[in-house]
N, C-alpha and C positions, 0 to 999 in steps of 0.2 A: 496073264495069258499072253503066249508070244503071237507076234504077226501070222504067222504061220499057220493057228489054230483058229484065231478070231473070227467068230460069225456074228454079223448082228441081222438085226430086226427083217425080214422079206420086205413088208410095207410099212410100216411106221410113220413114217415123215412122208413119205409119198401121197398118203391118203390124205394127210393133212393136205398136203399143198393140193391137189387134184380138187376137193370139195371148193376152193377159193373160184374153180373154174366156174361154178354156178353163181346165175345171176340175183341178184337181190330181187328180192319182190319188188313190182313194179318197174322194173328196169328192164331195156332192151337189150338185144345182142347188136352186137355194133356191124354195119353195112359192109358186106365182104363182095367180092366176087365169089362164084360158083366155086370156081377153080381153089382158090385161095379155103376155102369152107373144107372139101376133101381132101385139102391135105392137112388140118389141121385135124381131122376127125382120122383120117389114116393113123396119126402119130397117137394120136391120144388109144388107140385102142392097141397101139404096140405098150403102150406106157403103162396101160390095165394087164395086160401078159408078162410083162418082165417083174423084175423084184431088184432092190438095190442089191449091188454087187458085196460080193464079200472077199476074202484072202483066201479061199477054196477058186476064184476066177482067179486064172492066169496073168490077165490083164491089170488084177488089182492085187496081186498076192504080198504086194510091199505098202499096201492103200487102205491100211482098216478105215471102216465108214461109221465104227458104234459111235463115237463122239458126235455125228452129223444126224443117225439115226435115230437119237435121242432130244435133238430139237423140236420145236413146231412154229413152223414161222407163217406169216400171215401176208395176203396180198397189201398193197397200199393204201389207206383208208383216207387220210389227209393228206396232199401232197404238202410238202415244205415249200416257203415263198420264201425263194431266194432271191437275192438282187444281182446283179451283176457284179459289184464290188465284194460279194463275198465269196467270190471263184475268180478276183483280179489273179490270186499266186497260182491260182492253177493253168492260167494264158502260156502259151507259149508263143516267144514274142514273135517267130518267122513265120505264123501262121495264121495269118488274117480271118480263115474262112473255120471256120469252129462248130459244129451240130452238136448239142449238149442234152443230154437225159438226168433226170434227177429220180432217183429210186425206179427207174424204167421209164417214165414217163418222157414225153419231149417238153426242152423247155425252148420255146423261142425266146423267152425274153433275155436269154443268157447266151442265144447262138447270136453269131457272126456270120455275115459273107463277106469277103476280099472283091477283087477288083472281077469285072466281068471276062472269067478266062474259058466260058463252052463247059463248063463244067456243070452235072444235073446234081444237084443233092441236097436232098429234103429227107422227109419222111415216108413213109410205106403207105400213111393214108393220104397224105398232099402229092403224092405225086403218083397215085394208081390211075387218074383220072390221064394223064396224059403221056406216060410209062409202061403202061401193061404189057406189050407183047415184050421186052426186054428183063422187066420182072419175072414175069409167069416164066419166062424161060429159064432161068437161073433159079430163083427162090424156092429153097428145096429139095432143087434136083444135084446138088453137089454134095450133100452131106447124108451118108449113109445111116438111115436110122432104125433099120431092125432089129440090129443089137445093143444100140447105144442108148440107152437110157435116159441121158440127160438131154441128148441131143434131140430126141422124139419129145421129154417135157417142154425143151424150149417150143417145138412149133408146135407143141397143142397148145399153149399159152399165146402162139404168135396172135397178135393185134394190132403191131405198131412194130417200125423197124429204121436205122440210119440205111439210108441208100444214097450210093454214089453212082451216078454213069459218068462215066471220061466216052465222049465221043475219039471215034477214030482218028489218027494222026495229031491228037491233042495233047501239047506236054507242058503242061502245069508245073511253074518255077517255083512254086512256094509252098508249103507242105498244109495238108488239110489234118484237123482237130476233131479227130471224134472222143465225146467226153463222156464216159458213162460215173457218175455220183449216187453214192449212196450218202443219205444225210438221218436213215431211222432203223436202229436195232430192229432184230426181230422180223424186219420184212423178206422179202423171197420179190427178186425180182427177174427177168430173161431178157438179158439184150440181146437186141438182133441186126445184126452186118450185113449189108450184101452191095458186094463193089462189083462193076461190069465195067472193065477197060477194053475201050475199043483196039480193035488192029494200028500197030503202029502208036500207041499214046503211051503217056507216060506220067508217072502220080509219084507223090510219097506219102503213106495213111501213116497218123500216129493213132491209133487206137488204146485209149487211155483209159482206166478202169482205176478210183480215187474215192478214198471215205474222210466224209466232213466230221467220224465220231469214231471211238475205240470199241461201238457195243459187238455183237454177235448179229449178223444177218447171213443170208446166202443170196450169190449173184452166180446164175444159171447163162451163160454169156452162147450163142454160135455167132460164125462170120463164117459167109461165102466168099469167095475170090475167083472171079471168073476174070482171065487173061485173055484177050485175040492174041494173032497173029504178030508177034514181034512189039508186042507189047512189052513194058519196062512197068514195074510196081517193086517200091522201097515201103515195106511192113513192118514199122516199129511200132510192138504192141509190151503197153506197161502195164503189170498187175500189182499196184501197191495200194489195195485193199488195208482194211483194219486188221490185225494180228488174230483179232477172233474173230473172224469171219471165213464161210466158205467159199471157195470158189472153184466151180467148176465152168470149163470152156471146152468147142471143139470148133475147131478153123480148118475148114475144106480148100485145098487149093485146085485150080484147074490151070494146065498152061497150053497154051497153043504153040500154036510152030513156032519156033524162033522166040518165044517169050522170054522174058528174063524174070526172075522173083528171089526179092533176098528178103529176107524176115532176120530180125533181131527183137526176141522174146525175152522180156525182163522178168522176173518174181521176185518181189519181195516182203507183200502180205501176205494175209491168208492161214488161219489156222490149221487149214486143209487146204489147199489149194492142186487143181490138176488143169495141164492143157493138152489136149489131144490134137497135133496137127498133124493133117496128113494134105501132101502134095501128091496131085494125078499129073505126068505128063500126056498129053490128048494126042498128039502130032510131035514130028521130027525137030530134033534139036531144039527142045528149052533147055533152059537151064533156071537153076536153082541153087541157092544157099540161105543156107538156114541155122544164124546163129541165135544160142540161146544162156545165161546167164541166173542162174538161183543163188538168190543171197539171203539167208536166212537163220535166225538164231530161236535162243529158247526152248520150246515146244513142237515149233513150226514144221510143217510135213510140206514137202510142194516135190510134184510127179507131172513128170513130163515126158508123155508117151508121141515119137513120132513115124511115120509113115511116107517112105518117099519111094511112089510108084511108076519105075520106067517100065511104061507101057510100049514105046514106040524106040527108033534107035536113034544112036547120036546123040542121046543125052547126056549132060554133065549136071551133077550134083555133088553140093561142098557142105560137110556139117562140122561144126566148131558149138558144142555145148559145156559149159564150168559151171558147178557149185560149189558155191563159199558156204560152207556150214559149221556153223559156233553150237554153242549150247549142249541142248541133251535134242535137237536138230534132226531133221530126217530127210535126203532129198534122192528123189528115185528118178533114173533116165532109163528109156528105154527106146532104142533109134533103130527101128528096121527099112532097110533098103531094099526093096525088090526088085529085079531085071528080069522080067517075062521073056518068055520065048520071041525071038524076034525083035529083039529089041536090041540089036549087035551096036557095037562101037558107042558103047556106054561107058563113062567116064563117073566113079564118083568115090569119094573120099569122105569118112567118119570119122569126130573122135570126139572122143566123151575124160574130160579132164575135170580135178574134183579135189579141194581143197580142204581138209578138215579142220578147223580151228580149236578143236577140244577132243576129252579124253571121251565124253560121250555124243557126241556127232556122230552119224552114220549118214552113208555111200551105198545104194545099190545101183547101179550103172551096167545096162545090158546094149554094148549094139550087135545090131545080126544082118549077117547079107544073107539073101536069097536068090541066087542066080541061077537062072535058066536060059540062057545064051551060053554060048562058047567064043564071041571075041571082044570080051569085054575088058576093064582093067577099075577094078573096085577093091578097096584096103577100109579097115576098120581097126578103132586101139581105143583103149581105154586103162587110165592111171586113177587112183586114187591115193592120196597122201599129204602130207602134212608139209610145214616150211621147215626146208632146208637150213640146219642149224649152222651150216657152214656158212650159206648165204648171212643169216640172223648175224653171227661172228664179225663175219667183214664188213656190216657197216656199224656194228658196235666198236670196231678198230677205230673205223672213222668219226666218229665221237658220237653217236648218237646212240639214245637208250634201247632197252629190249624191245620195250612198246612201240616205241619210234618204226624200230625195224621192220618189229610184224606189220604194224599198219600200213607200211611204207611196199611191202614185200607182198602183201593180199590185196593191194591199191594195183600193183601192179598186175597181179593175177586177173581179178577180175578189168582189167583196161581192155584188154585186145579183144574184150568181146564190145565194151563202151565205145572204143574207138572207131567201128564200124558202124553206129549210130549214124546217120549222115546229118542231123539236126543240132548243131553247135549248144546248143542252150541245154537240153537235153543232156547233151553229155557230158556238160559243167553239172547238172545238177546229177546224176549218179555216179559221176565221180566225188560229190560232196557225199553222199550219201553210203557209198563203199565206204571211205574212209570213217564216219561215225558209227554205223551199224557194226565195224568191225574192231573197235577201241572194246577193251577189257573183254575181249573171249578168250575164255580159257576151260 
């Protein structure tokens, strides 16, 4: 059956997971606010109206879901007792200050705080008590969820969440550690983001998403991103999940005036894997860039749908997305740019480039502008293709093997998105990482 035709199950897996939301006998519902309560009962009744998406929806027509609709994964039942030394290789050493989840849950004994820099960040239940109006404001209200699916299970599920405030005029030298682990096949877990940078401050989030096993689970991810006024936020978010496992994400961005936001989005797990970001500019002149990188072989399917909406004018936005894809491989981009009425002397530039490393690897790659201004200046392009055999030639001239080349030639392909990493450590370790994932594809 081709992509094209594939329908699977309406609820199948959904009901599964939805029953988990009920409490065991003798257990209570854990202490919310009011507010916090109705929105999570909001979502959950959009989540009873919709059905998993199929390749008859626009949005998923390159995204069969039967392989995901055929699982049933369970809530958490034992959590894993980890130590701190067996998440020592997953530290990143510039980053003193670390929030870590293990199967969704938080684990303190494995977080870290760095040096006292103004910075708030805990969790959704440790810091409601002295947070709220900053929470309640944001949590939520950034991520559209009437049509989205996953993104409406994540907050019926919400219980627990990483939250960061950056107070105003505060600019933090050393990059923060959000860790989410899976460590048990089989489970179904939602992590939840929500970063508030004040006016004037400045942060770098690595948002890290890593499996301690090769089984089959699914990880239901959203992240809010609220920007003030002239606010600066460096977004490198890694998805190197298990091979069999799913993952679905959606990251809301909001920028204020003068805001600046650059995202560098990895993939390289995931048997299914999808990330939905979309950027709101709110007020005049943000700006934004938005690079993104899929590297994946075998099987692997990873779709990345994004959204960058000039609301206001004078904005600029820059997008640079690549997939390296080996195998019998499938990586889908979809990049829309919107410039509403009124939103004149908008500035922004697409492009979607795409490496094929085999004879059965497949490339769908869509960007699209939608412009409703008249003084704007916006371009979009998109290539897909294979290495340059002339290239491959002339460093076999120079004495090195065929292997050598390609490695050497797809090391290079994927750099220019590595290289915007601003985190040195980081980008030694996926540049180790390009170069083995992509040894013997053919």
């Amino acid at each position: 059956m081709s992509a094209s035709t594939a329908i699977v199950p309406e609820r199948g897996v959904l009901d599964s997971l939805l029953t988990s939301l009920a409490l065991p006998p003798g257990s209570s519902a854990p202490t919310q606010p009011q507010w916090l309560k109705r929105l999570r009962a909001r979502t959950l009744e959009r989540v009873n109206a919709l059905t998993l998406p199929t390749t008859h929806d626009e949005a998923w027509r390159f995204t069969p879901l039967a392989a995901f609709a055929s699982q049933s994964f369970q809530p958490l039942r034992t959590p894993t007792a980890l130590q701190p030394h067996d998440i020592k290789h997953l530290h990143i050493e510039e980053a003193p200050t670390r929030l870590v989840f293990v199967d969704g849950v938080p684990a303190p004994q494995l977080s870290s705080r760095g040096l006292d820099d103004g910075l708030v960040i805990g969790t959704l239940t440790s810091l409601l008590a002295t947070q709220t109006p900053a929470i309640e404001q944001h949590l939520g209200q950034h991520l559209a969820f009437q049509d989205a699916l996953f993104a409406a299970l994540n907050t019926a599920f919400l219980t627990d969440a990483a939250v960061l405030i950056v107070p105003p005029d505060t600019a933090l030298a050393a990059p923060v550690h959000v860790l989410f682990i899976s460590t048990q096949p089989e489970v179904a877990s939602h992590p939840r983001l929500l970063l508030v940078a004040g006016a004037g401050s400045k942060l770098t989030l690595v948002e890290d998403y890593v499996a301690l096993h090769e089984g089959t689970y699914f990880t239901n991810a959203v992240a809010e991103l609220a920007l003030g006024a002239s606010a600066q936020l460096e977004h490198v978010r890694l998805q190197r999940e298990s091979r069999q496992a799913f993952h679905m994400a959606s990251c809301a961005v909001s920028l204020g005036a003068a805001s600046r936001y650059h995202s560098a989005s990895i993939a390289l797990g995931g048997q299914i894997s999808r990330l939905d970001l979309k950027v709101l500019q709110t007020a005049d002149a943000a700006e934004c860039a938005l690079d993104g990188l899929a590297l994946i072989g075998g099987q692997q399917l990873a779709d990345t749908h994004t959204f960058i909406d000039h609301a206001k004018p004078h904005g600029v936005s820059r997008q640079l997305h690549k997939c390296i894809v080996g195998g019998a491989a499938h990586a889908v981009f979809n990049g829309l740019v919107m410039v509403r009425p009124g939103a004149q002397k908008t500035d922004s530039a697409q492009s979607s480039r795409n490496l094929l490393l085999s004879r059965k690897a497949v490339v769908d790659t869509q960007p699209q502008l939608e412009i409703f201004a008249d003084d704007v200046k916006c371009t979009h392009g998109a290539t897909v293709g294979q290495l340059d055999s002339d290239e491959v030639f002339y460093l076999q001239s120079r004495g090195l093997s065929e292997a050598v080349a390609r490695n050497l030639l797809t090391y290079a392909f994927g750099a220019e998105v590595i290289n915007r990493i601003p985190v040195a450590s980081l980008r030694r370790q996926l540049e180790q990482t390009v170069l083995e994932q992509t040894t013997g594809q053919a």
